[in-house]
N, C-alpha and C positions, 0 to 999 in steps of 0.2 A: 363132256363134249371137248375136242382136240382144237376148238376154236373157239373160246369163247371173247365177251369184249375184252375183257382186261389184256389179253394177246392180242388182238386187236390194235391197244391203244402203245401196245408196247413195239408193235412191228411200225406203226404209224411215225411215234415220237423217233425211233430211230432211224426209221430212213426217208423221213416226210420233214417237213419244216415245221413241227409242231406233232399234238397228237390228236387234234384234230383235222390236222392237213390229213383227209382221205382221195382226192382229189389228183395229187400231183403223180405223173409217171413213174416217177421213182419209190412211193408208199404202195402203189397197185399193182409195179414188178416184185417187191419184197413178200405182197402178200399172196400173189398167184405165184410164187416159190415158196409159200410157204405150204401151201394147200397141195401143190404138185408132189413136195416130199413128201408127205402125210399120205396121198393118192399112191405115191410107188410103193410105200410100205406096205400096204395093203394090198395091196397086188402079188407084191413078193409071196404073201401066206397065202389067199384067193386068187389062184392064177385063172379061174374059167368067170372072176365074174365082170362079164363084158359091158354090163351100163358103165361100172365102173372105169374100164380101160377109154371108152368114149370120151367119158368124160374129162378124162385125163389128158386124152388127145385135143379135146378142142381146150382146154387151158392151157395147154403147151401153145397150141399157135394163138390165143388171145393173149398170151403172153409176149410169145415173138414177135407179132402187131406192133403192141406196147413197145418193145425195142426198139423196133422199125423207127417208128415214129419218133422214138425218141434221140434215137441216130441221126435223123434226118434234121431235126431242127437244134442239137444241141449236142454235138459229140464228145462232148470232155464230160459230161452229164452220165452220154448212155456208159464211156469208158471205168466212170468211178462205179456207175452201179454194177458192171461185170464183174470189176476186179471185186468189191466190196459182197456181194452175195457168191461168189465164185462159179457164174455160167461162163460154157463154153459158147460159144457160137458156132 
């Protein structure tokens, strides 16, 4: 499996405050980019299989959310996570 816990605990400890912080904006943007690159791969070789691409579409904007949100109450926060995972906006 392309997600198991141990990636899990390792996308957490790095971009979370711990590796049980699963909680904070910044572990939830790291891990819905993680899942999203994994989803465009898959795509790239199965281009017709559309639950797939839905899906990928609504984790892009639960993602963007996440951003939002995290723009809004803390901008040096949401700045470090763009440059550190490298989204554009």
């Amino acid at each position: 499996m392309y997600l198991d816990s141990a990636k899990k605990k390792e996308i957490f400890e790095k971009h979370g405050k711990s590796n049980t912080d699963t909680g904070s904006p910044e572990s939830q943007i790291a891990l819905f980019s993680y899942r999203i690159s994994h989803l465009t791969e898959h795509l790239k070789v199965n281009r017709k299989d559309y639950s797939t691409e839905r899906s990928l579409k609504m984790l892009v904007g639960k993602r963007r959310r996440m951003l939002d949100y995290l723009a809004s109450k803390d901008i040096e926060r949401y700045r470090a996570i763009i440059k550190e995972l490298g989204i554009r906006r």
